[in-house]
C-alpha positions as CSV (number, residue, x, y, z in Angstrom):
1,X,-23.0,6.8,-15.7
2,X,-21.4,6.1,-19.0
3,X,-18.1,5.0,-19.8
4,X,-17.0,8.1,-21.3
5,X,-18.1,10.0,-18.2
6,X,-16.3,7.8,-16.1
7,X,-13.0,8.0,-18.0
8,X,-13.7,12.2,-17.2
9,X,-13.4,11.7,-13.8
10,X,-11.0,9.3,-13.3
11,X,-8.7,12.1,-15.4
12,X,-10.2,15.0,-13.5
13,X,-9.9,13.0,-9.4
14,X,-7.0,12.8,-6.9
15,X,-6.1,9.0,-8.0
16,X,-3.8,7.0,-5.6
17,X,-2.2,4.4,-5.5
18,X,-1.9,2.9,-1.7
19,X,0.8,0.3,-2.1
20,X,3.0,-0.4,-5.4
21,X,6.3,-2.7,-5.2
22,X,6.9,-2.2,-8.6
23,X,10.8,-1.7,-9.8
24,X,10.8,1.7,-10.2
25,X,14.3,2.1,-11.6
26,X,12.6,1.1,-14.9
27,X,11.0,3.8,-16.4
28,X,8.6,1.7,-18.1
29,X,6.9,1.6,-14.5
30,X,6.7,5.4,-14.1
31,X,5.2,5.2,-18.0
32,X,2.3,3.2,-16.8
33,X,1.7,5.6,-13.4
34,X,1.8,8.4,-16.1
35,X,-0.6,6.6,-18.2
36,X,-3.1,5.4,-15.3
37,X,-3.3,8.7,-14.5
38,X,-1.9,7.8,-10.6
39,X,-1.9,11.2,-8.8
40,X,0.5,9.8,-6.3
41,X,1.8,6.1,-5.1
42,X,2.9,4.8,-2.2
43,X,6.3,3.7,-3.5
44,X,8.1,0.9,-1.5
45,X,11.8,1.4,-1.7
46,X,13.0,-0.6,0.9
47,X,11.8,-3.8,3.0
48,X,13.9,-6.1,4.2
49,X,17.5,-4.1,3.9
50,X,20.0,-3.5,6.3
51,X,20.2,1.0,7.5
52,X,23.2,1.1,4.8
53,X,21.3,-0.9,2.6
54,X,18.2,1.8,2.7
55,X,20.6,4.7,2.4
56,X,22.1,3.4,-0.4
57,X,18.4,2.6,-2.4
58,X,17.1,6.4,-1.2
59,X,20.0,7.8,-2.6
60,X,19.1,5.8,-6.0
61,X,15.6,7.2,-5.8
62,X,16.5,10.5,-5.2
63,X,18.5,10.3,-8.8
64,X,15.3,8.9,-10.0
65,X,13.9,12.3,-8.6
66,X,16.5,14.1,-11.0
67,X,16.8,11.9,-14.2
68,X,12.8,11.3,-14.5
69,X,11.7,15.0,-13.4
70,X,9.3,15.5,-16.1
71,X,7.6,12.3,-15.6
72,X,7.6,12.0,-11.2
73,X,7.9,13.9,-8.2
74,X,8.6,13.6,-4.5
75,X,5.7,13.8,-1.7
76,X,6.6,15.5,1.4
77,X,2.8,16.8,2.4
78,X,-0.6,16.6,1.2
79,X,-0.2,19.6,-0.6
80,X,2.5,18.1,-2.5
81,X,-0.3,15.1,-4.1
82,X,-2.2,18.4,-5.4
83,X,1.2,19.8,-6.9
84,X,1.4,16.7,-8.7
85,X,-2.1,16.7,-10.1
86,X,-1.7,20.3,-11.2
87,X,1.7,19.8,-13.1
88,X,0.5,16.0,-14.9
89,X,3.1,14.3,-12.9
90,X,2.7,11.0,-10.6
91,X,4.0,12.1,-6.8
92,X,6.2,9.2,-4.9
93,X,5.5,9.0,-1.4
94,X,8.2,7.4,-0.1
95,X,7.1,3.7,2.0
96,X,9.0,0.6,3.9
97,X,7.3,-2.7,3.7
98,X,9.5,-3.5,6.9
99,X,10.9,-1.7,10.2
100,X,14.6,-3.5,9.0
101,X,15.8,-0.2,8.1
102,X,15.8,1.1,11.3
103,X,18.8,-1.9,12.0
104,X,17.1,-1.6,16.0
105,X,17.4,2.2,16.3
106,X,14.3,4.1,17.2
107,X,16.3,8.0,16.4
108,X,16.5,6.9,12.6
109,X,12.8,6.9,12.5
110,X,13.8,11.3,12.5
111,X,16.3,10.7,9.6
112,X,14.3,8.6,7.0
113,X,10.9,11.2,8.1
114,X,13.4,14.0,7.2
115,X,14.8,12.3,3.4
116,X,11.0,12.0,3.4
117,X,10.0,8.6,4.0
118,X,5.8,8.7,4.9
119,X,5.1,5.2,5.7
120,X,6.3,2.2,6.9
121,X,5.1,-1.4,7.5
122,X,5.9,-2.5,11.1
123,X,6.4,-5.9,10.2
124,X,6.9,-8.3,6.6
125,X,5.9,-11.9,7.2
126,X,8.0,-13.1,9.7
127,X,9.2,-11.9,13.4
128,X,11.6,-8.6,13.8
129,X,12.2,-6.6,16.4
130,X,8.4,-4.8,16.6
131,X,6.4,-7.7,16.3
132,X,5.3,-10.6,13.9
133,X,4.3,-10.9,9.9
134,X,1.4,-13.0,9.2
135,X,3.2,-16.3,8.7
136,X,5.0,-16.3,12.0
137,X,4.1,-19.3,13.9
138,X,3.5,-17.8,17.2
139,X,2.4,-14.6,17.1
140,X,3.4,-12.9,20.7
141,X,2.4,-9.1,19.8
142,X,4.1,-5.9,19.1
143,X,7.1,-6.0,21.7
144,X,8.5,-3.2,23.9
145,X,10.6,-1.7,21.3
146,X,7.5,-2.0,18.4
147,X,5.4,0.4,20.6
148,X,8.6,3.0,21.0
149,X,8.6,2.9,17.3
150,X,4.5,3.3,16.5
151,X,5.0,6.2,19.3
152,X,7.9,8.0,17.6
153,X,6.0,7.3,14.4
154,X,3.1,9.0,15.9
155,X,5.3,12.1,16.9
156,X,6.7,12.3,13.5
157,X,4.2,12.2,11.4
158,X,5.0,9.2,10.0
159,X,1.7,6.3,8.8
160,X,2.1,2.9,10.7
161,X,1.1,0.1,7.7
162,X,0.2,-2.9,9.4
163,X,-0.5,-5.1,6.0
164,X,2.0,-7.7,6.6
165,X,1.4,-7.9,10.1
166,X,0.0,-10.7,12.0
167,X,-3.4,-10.9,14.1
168,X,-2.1,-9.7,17.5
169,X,0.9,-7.3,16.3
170,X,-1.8,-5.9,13.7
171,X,-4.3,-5.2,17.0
172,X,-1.8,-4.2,19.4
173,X,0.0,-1.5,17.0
174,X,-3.8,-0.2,16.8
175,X,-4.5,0.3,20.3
176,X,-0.6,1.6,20.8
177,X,-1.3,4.4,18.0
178,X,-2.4,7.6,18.8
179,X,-2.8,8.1,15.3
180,X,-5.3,6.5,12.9
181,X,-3.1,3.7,11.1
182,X,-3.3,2.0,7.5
183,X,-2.9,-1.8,6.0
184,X,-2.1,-0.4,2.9
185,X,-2.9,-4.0,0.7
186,X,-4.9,-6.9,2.1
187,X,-8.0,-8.4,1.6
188,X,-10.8,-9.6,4.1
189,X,-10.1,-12.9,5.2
190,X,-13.6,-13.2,4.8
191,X,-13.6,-13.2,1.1
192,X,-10.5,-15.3,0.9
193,X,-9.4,-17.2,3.9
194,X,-5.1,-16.9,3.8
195,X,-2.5,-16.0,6.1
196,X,-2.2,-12.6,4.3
197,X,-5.6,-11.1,4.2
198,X,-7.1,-9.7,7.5
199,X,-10.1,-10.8,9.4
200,X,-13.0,-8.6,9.7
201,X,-12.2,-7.9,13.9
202,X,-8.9,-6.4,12.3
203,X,-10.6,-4.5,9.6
204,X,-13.5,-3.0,12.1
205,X,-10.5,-1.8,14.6
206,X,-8.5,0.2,12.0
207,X,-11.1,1.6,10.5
208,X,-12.5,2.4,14.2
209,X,-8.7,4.4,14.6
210,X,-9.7,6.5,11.6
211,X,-7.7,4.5,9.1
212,X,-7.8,3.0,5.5
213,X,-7.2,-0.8,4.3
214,X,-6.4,-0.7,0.4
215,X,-7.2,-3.7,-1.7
216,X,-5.0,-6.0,-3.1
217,X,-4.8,-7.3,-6.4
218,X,-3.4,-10.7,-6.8
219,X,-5.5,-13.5,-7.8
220,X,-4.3,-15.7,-4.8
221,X,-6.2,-12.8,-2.1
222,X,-9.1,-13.0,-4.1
223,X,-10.0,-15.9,-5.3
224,X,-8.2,-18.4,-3.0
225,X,-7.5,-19.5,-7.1
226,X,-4.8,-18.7,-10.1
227,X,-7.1,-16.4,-11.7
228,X,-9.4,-13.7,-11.2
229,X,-10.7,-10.4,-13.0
230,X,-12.0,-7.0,-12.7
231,X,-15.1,-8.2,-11.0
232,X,-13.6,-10.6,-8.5
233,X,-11.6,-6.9,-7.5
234,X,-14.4,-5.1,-7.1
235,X,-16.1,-7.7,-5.5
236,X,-13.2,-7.5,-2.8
237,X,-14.0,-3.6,-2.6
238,X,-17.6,-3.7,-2.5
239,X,-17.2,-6.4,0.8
240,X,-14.9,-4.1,2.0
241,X,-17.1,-1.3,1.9
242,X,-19.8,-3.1,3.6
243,X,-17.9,-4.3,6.1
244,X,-16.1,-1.1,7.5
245,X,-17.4,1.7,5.5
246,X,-16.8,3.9,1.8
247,X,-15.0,6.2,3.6
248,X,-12.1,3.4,5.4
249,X,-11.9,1.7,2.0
250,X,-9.3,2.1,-1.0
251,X,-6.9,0.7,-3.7
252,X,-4.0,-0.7,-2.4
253,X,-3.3,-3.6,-5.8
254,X,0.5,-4.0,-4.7
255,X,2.1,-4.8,-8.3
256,X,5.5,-5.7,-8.5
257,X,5.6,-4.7,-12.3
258,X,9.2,-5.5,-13.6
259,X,10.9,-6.6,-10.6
260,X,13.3,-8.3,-11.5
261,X,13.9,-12.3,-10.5
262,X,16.4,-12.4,-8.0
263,X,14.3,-9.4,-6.3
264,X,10.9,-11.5,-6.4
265,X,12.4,-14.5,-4.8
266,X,14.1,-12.1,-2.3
267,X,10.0,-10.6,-1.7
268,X,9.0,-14.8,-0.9
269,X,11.8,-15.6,1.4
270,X,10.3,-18.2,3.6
271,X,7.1,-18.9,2.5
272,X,6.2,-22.7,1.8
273,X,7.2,-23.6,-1.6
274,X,3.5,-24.2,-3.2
275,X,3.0,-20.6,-2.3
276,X,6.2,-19.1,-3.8
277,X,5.4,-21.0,-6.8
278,X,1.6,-20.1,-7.4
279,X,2.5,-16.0,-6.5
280,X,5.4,-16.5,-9.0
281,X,3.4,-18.4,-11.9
282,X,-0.4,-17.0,-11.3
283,X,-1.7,-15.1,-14.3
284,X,-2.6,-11.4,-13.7
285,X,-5.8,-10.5,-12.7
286,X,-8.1,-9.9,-15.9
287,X,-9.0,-6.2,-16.5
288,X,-6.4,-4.9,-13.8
289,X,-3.3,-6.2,-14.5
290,X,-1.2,-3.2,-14.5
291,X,-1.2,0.2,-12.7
292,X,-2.0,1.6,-16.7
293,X,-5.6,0.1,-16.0
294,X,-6.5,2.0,-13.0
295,X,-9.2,3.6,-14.5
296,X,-11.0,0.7,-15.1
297,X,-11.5,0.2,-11.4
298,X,-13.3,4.0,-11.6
299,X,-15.0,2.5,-14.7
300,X,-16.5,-0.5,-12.5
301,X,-17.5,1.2,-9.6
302,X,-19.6,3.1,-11.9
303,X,-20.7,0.0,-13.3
304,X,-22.4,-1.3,-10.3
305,X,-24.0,1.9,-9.1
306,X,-21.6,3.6,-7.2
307,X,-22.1,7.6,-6.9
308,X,-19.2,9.9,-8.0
309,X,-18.1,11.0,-4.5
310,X,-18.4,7.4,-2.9
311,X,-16.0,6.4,-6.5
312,X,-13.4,9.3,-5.3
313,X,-13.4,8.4,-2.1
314,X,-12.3,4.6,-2.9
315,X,-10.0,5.9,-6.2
316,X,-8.0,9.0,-3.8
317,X,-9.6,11.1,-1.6
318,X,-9.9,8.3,1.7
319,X,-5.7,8.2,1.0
320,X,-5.6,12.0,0.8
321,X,-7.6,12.4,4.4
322,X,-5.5,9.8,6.2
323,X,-2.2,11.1,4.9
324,X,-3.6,15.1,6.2
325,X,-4.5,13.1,9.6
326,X,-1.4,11.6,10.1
327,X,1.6,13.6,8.4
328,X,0.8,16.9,10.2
């Protein structure tokens, strides 16, 4: 298929974005959703912040909701991402990249699912109260109180990300779930052997629960190396693909587009120093550096062979089926 023909159906799919920690509270962000054509993102707004902290960031979203409303629009339900197609806009599904919000309190699980929060990451790198991040030392599991939140999670509709999460927290939180879970963005260990990226007994079991790993961008979960391009990303999806399956695998490029400094360093709290460094200096991937050049992804797929529905099904449509599994 032509490039021309692949622009037309990147314009005319469901196109989503599984995991962006972009700065949305500059509208140059929402510009390049618009002009990637994103159909809806999984938006983190909070991570490591305190219950009054999280409150205090919805309720700066939700003026977001108000000041940009010809540009964005909330997701409560599946039907909501079709909404947004239909009216041209790009649909925020709400996410946590941490269970810190919930300051140790299981019942505001029901107050963030009713503001509309759809997803949340049990873990970020290091220990909480659920389990342990990827660069914990000692990883001891998802605890007592982790499996009382994937439960009331499960109960509320709510999609347990496990991207951050280390090996045993990752495997227990996918046995506790009753409900087919996500890693939103990581890459197969596999491919690039580093603390973030998952190994393939990880990758079998979620997609085993019914779930969806989205591929991450940065040069570093790639390539092991500074620099990558549009290739080395598809490479990541097409080993992804053969590994778990076209209908378990999807974008999930985790930009952090205009973040601002003090935020960033906030992001690599406690990793070793080489590592904050290279995420901090490492040139964007070639060909996919911004959200604005989704479509190029749909542009490679095609490239290599890959059938329409199979390029929908990576691009939107294995997001839209996991959200309809777990949000009803």
């Amino acid at each position: 298929m032509d490039s021309v023909s692949a622009q037309q159906a990147h314009r005319e799919s469901i196109i989503i974005d599984g995991l962006n920690a972009s700065w949305f509270f500059d509208p140059l962000v929402l510009q390049k959703l618009q002009q990637g054509g994103v159909t809806a993102v999984n938006a983190t707004v909070a991570a490591w912040h305190t219950p009054t902290e999280t409150l205090m960031m919805l309720g700066n979203v939700f003026q977001l909701f108000r000041q940009y409303s010809s540009l964005i629009t909330q997701i409560y339900s599946v039907s909501d991402i079709g909404e947004a197609k239909w009216q041209q806009k790009t649909g925020i599904i709400l996410g946590f990249q941490d269970s810190a919000p919930l300051g140790d309190t299981v019942q505001l699980l029901a107050v963030y699912q009713q503001l509309g929060v759809r997803v949340i990451q049990l873990t970020y790198n290091f220990k909480n109260s659920v389990g342990c991040g990827c660069m914990e030392p000692a990883d001891t599991g998802l605890t007592d109180f982790g499996k009382n939140v994937v439960a009331e999670m499960n109960r509320l509709g709510m999609l347990v990300d496990l991207s951050h999460c280390g090996y045993k927290t990752t495997l227990d939180a996918i046995y506790a779930s009753s409900k087919p879970i996500a890693i939103t963005h990581a890459n197969p260990k596999s491919l690039c052997n580093i603390p973030r990226n998952k190994t393939d007994e990880e990758l079998k079991a979620a997609a085993e629960s019914g779930g969806v790993i989205g591929l991450v961008v940065f040069p570093l979960m790639l390539t092991g190396q500074a620099s990558a391009d549009i290739e080395d990303y598809f490479r990541a999806i097409d080993t992804m693909v053969n590994l778990v399956g076209i209908d378990h695998t999807a974008l999930g490029p985790d930009f952090m587009e205009q973040m601002p400094q003090e935020i960033a360093m906030q992001a690599l709290d406690g990793l070793p120093p080489e590592i904050r460094s290279s995420f901090i200096t490492m040139p964007f991937t070639k060909g996919f550096s911004t959200i604005a050049e989704i479509a190029h992804v749909t542009e490679v797929l095609f490239r290599h062979g890959y059938a329409l529905e199979d390029v929908q099904k990576i691009m939107g449509r294995n997001w839209l089926k996991l959200y309809e599994s777990v949000w009803t």
